[in-house]
C-alpha positions as CSV (number, residue, x, y, z in Angstrom):
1,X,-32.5,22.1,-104.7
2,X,-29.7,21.0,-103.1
3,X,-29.8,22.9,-99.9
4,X,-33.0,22.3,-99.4
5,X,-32.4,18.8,-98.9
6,X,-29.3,19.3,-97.1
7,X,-31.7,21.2,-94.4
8,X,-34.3,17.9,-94.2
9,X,-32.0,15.4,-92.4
10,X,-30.8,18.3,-90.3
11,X,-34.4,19.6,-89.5
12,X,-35.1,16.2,-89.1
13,X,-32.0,14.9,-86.7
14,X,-32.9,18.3,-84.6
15,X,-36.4,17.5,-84.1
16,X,-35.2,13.6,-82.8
17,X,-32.9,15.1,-80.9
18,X,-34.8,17.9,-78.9
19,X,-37.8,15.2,-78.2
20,X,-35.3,12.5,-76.5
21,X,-34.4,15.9,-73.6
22,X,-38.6,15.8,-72.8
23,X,-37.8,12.2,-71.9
24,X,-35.1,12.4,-70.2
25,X,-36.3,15.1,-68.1
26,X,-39.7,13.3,-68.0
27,X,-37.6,10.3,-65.9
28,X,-35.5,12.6,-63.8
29,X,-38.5,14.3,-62.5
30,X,-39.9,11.0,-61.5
31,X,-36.8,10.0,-59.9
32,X,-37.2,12.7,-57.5
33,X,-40.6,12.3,-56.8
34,X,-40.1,8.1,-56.5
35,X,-37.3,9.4,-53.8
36,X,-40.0,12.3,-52.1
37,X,-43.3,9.4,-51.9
38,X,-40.2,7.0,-50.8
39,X,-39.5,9.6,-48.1
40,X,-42.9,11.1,-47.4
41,X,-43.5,6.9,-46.5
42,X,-40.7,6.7,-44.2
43,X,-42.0,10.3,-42.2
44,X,-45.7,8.2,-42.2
45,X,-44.5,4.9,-40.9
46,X,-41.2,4.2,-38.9
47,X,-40.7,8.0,-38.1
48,X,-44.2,8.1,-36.6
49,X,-43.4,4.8,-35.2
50,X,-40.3,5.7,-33.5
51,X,-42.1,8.8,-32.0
52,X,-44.8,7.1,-30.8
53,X,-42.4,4.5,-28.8
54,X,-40.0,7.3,-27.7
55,X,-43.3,10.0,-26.8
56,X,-42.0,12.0,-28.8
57,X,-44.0,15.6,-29.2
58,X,-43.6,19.1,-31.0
59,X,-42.5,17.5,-34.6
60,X,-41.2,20.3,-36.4
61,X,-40.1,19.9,-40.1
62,X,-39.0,20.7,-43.6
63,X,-37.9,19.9,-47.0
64,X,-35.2,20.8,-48.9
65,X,-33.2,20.5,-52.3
66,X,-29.6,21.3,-53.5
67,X,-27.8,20.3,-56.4
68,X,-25.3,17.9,-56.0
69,X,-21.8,18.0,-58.7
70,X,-20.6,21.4,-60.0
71,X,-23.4,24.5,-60.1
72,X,-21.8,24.7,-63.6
73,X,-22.4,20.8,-64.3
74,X,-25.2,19.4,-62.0
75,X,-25.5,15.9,-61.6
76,X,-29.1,16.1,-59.7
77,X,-30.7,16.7,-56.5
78,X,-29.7,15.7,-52.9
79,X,-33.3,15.7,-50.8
80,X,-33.1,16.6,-47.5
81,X,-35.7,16.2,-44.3
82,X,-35.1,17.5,-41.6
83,X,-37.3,16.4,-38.2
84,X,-36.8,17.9,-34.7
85,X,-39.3,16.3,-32.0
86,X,-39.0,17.5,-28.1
87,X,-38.2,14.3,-25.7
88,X,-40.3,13.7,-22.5
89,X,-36.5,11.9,-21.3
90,X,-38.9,9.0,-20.0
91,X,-37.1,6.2,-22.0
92,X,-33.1,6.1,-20.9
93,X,-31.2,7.1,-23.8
94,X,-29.8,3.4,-24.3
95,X,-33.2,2.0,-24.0
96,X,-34.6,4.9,-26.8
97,X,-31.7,3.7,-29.2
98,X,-32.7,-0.1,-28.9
99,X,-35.9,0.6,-29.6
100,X,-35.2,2.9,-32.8
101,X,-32.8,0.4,-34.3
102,X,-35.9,-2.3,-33.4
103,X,-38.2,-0.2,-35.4
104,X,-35.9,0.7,-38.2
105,X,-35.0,-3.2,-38.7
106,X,-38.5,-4.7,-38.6
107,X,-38.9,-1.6,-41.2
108,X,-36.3,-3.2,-43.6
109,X,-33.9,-0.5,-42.7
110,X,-30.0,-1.4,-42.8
111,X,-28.8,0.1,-39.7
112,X,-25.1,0.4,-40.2
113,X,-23.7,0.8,-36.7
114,X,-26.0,0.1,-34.4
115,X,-23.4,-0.3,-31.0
116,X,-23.2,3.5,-32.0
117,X,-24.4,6.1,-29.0
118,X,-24.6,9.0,-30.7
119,X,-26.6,8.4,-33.8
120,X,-28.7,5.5,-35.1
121,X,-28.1,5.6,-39.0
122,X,-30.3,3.6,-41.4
123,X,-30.6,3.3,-45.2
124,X,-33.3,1.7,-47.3
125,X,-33.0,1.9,-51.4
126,X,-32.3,5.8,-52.0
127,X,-32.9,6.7,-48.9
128,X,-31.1,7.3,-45.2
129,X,-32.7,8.0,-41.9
130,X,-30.7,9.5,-39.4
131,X,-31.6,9.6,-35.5
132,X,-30.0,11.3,-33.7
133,X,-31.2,10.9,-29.3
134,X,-30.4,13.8,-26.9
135,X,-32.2,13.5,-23.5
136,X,-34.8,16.7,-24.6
137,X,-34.8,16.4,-28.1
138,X,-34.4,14.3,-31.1
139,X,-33.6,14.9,-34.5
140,X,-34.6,13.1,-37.8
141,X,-32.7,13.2,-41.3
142,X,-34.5,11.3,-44.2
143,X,-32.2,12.2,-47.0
144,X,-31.6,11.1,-50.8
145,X,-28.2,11.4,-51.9
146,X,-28.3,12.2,-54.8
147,X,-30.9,11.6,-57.8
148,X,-29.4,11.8,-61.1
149,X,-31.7,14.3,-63.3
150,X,-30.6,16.6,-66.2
151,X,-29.2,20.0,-65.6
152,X,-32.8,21.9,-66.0
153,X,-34.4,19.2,-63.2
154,X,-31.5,19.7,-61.1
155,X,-32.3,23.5,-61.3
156,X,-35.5,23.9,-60.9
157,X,-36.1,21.6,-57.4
158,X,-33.1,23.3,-56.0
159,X,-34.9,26.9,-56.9
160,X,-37.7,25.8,-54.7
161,X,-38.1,27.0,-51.2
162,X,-37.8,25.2,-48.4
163,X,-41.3,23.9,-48.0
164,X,-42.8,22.6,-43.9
165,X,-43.5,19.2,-42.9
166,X,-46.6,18.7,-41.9
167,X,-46.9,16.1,-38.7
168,X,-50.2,14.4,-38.4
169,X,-51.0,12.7,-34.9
């Protein structure tokens, strides 16, 4: 009678336990997919935007995950988007970077150096949007850091292939 007991609290404590992962793994998933709709925004509106002012054409694309911390003790996801766009050269590379940081502050994007020549760097809640201006092409990072998820979350978006951005006109 006595062990029988003894195995209640445990059973019990157990089943609490276990439930509380779903949870947790419930908010990490939503994390990363707050951060990808965050993302996916940014691609729809100040990318396209800063396309359209520099003609930009040819938008080629993906997305990626990798764990960030130790593959032995993940901390969660870094998301990565990559954009590459082929330049007309009709705007002067000083006039193409005025106009990005323009369109990246009237966004609400942060841009951190904007004197800088090389790249225009912006960050907006989770995310940061890199531009980088070359006189025949231009490239585009919208990446997340990193989301804090649980181990199994962490694992299974950086088991995903690398997926294609679609560009719509």
């Amino acid at each position: 009678m006595m062990r029988a007991l003894g195995t209640v609290p445990l059973t019990l404590l157990l089943a609490l336990g276990l439930g509380g992962c779903g949870g947790q793994d419930d908010d990490s998933r939503q994390a990363v997919e707050d951060a990808v709709r965050q993302a996916d925004e940014t691609i729809d509106g100040v990318v396209h935007q800063v396309a359209a002012a520099l003609r930009l054409d040819g938008a080629q694309g993906s997305r990626s995950f990798t764990i960030c911390g130790e593959s032995y003790a993940p901390r969660g996801v870094v998301m990565q988007n990559f954009l590459r766009f082929t330049s007309s050269g009709e705007l002067t590379q000083e006039n193409a970077f005025a106009a990005t940081v323009g369109l990246l502050r009237d966004d609400g994007w942060t841009v951190d150096d904007p004197a800088n020549r090389v790249s225009v760097v912006g960050t907006k809640g989770p995310l940061t949007l890199r531009v980088e201006i070359h006189p025949s092409l231009v490239q585009v990072g919208v990446t997340a850091s990193c989301i804090e998820t649980s181990d199994g979350i962490a694992e299974e978006y950086a088991d995903r292939p690398t997926t294609d951005l679609t560009w719509s006109s």
